[in-house]
C-alpha positions as CSV (number, residue, x, y, z in Angstrom):
1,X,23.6,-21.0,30.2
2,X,22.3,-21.7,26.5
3,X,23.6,-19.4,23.6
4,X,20.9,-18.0,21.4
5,X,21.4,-16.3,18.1
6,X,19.1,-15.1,15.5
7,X,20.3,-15.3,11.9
8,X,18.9,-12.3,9.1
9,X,19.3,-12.4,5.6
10,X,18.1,-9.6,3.2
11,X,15.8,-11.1,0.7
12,X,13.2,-10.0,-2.0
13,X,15.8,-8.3,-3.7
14,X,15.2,-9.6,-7.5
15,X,13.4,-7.6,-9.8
16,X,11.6,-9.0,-12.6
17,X,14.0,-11.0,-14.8
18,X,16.8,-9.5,-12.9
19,X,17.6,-12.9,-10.1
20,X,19.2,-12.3,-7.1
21,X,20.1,-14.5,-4.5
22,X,18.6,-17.8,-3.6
23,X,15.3,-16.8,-1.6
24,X,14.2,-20.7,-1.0
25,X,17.0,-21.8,0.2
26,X,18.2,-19.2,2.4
27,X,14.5,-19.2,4.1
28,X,15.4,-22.7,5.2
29,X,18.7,-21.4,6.8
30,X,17.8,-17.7,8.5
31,X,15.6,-17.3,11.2
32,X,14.2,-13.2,10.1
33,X,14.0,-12.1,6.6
34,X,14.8,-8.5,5.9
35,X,12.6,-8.1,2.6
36,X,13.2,-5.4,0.2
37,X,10.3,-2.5,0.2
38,X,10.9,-1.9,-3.7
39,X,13.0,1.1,-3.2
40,X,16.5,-0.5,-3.9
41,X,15.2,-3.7,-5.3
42,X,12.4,-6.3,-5.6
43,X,9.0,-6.2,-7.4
44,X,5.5,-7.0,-6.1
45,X,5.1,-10.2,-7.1
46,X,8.6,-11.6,-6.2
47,X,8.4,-9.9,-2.8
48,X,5.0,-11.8,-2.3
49,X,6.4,-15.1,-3.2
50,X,9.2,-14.5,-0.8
51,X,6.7,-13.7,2.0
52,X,4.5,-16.3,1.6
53,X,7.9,-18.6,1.6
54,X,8.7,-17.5,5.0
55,X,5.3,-17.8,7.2
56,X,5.2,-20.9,5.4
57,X,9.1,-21.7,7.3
58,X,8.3,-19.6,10.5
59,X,10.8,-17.2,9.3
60,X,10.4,-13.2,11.1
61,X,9.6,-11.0,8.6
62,X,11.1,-7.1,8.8
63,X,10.9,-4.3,6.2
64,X,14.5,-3.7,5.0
65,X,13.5,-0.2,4.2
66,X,16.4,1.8,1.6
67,X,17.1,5.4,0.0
68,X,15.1,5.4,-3.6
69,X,17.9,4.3,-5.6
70,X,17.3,1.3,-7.8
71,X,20.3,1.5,-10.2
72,X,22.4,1.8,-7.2
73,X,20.7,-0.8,-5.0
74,X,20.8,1.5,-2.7
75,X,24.6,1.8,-1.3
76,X,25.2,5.3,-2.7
77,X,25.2,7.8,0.7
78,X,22.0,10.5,-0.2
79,X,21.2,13.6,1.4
80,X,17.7,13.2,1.6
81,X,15.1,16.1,3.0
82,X,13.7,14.8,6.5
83,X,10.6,15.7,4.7
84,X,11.0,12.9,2.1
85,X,12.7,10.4,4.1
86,X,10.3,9.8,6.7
87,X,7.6,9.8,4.0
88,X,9.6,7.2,1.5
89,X,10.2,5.1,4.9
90,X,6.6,5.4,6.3
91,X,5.5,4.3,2.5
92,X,8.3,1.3,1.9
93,X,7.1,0.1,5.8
94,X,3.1,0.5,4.7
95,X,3.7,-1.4,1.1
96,X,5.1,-4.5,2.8
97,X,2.7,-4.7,5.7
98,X,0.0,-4.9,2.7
99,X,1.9,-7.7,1.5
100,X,2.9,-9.5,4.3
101,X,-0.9,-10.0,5.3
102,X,-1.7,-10.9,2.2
103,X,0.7,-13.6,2.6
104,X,-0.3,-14.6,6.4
105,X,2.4,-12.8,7.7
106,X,3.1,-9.9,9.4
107,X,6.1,-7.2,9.3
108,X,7.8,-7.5,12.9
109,X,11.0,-5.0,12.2
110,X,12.8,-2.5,10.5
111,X,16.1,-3.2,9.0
112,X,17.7,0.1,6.9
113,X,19.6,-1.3,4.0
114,X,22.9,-0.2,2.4
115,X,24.1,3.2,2.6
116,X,20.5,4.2,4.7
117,X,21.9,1.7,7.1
118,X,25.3,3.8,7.4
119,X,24.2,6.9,7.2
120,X,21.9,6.7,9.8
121,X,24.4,5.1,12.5
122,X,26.1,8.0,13.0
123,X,23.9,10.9,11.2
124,X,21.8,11.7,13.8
125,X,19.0,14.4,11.6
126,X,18.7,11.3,8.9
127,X,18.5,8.9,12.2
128,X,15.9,10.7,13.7
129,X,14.0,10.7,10.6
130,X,13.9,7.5,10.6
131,X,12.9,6.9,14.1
132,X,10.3,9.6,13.8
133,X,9.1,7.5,10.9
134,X,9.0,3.9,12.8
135,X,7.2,5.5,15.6
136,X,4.0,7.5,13.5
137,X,3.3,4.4,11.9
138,X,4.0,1.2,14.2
139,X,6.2,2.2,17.7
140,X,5.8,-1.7,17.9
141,X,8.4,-2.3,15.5
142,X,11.8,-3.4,16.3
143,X,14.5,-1.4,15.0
144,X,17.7,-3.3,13.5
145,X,21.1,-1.5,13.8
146,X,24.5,-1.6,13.9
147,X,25.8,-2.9,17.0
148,X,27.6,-0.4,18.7
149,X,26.1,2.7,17.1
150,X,25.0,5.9,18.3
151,X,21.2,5.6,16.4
152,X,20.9,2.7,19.2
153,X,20.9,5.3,21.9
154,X,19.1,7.4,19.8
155,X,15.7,5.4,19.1
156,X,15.7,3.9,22.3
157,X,15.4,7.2,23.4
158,X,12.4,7.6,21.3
159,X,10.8,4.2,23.2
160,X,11.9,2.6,20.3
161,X,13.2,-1.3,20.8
162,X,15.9,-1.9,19.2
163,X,18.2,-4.9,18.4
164,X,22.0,-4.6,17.8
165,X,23.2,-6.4,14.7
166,X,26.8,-8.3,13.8
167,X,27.9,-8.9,9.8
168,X,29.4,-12.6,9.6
169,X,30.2,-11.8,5.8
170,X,32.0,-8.1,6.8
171,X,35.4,-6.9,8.3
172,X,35.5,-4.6,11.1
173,X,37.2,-1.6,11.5
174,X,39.5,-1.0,15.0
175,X,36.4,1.5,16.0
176,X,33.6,-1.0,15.0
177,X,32.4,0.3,11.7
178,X,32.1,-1.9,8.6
179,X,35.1,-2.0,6.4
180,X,34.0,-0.1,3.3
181,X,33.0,-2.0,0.6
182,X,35.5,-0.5,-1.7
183,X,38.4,-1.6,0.4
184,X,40.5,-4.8,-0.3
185,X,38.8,-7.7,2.1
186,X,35.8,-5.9,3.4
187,X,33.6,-8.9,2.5
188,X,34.7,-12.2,3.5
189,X,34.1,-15.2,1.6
190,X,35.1,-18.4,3.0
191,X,32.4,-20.6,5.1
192,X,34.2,-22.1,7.8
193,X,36.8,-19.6,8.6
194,X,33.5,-17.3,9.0
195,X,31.7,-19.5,11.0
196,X,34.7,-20.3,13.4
197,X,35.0,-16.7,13.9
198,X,31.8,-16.2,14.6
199,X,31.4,-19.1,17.0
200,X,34.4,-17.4,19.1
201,X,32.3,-13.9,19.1
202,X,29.5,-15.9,20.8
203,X,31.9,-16.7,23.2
204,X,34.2,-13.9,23.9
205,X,32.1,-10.9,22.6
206,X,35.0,-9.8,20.3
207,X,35.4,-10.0,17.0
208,X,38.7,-9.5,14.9
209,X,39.2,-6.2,13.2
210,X,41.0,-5.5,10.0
211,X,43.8,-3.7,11.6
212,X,44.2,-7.4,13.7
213,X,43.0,-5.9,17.2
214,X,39.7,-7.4,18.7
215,X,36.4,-4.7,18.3
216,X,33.8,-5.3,21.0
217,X,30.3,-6.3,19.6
218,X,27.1,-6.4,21.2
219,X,24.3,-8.2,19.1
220,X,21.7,-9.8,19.0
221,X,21.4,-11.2,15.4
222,X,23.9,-12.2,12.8
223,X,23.3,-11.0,9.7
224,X,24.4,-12.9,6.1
225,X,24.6,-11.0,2.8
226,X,21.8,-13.2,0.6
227,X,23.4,-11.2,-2.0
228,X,27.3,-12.5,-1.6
229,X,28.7,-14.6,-3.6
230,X,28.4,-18.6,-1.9
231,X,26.0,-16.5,0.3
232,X,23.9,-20.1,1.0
233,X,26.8,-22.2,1.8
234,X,28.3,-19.6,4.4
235,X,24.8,-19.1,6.2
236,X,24.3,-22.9,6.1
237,X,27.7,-23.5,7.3
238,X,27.5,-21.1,10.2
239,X,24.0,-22.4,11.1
240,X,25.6,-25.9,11.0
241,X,28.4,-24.9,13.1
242,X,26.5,-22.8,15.8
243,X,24.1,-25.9,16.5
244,X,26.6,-28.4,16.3
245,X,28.4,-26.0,19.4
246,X,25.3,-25.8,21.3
247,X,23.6,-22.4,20.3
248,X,20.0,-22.3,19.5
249,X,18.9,-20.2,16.5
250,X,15.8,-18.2,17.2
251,X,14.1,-15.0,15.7
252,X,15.4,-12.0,18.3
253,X,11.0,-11.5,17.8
254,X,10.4,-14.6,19.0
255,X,8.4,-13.7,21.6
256,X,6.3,-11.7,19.7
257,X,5.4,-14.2,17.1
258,X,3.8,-16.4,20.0
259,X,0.1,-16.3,19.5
């Protein structure tokens, strides 16, 4: 039976002479493309550029929608009105669907970003925000979560499809949570020991928490920090080392993109 993976990255994130990450190159590793919606980072123009950079690859495209918090890029927890949220996640969504047509593409998921992404895992009021949000403007839209999570129940409750998500670059608590980034460790850093352990989750369906116990993951896409440190050599060394073992790299929208 053939392994399949799909690798994510989050990109678009510079803003103006601010760089970050390595756009180009990573487009040429990943196989989806989480692009920042402007609300944590990225600017028009680069955003374009980066979407026009993956229909050119025949890179998935999803909206990697945040809370509006620039100068924290968007990893400080906020207790937004449902009100707001759905609006600010309805208009990040709407801003890079303009763009991605413009750049022969179109938006195919919904990834939350940073602290978003957290909260809404477990908080089910901001959870169903955002689910309400996904589902006024495009129900077609495939939600990205944490594997494991209770928003997975959640929004496919809501007839929402939804794809569960692994971090190669980020321990694992014993309960399947991310290791906080404030903790010693919680992002890992070295290629091959990464792609080895990844490899092994293909194959077992466990990864190794911090605590030394194995976690259970179900997931459908591996995601790589474009924003870590070395972030280019450890997604093209775990590409490298998935193909070389047998496993086929594929957008979890694959089908969709068909014409």
């Amino acid at each position: 039976m053939e392994l399949m993976i799909d690798l994510n990255s989050d990109l678009g994130e510079s803003l103006g002479a601010w760089r970050m990450g390595d756009d180009a190159a990573m487009l040429d590793i990943v196989s989806s493309a989480n692009v920042a919606c402007g609300f944590h980072a990225g600017d028009p123009a680069g955003v374009l550029d980066t979407l026009r950079c993956a229909a050119a690859r025949g890179v998935a495209v999803g909206a990697h929608v945040a809370y509006r918090d620039l100068l924290g890029f968007g990893r400080r927890a906020m207790d937004v009105e449902s009100r707001d949220l759905a609006a600010d996640v309805i208009y990040q969504i709407g801003a890079l669907q303009g763009l991605a047509t413009a750049a022969g593409t179109r938006v195919r998921y919904v990834k939350p970003h940073g602290a978003l992404y957290n909260t809404i895992a477990h908080d089910e009021r901001q959870a169903r925000d955002v689910i309400a949000a996904i589902g006024a403007l495009d129900s077609t839209l495939t939600l990205v979560a944490l594997a494991g999570s209770p928003l997975i129940g959640w929004a496919r409750a809501e007839g929402l499809r939804v794809v569960g998500e692994a971090f190669a670059d980020r321990a694992y608590t014993a309960a399947g949570a991310l290791v906080s980034r404030r903790a010693p460790g919680a992002v890992l850093h070295d290629a091959d020991q990464i792609a080895e352990r990844m490899l092994r989750w293909l194959r077992e369906g466990a990864l190794q928490a911090a605590d030394g116990g194995a976690v259970r993951v179900q997931a459908q896409s591996i995601c790589v920090h474009g924003d870590s440190p070395g972030a280019v050599a450890i997604a093209r060394r775990l590409r490298e080392r998935l193909t070389q073992a047998g496993v086929r790299i594929a957008p979890f929208a694959e089908a969709a993109m068909k014409p």
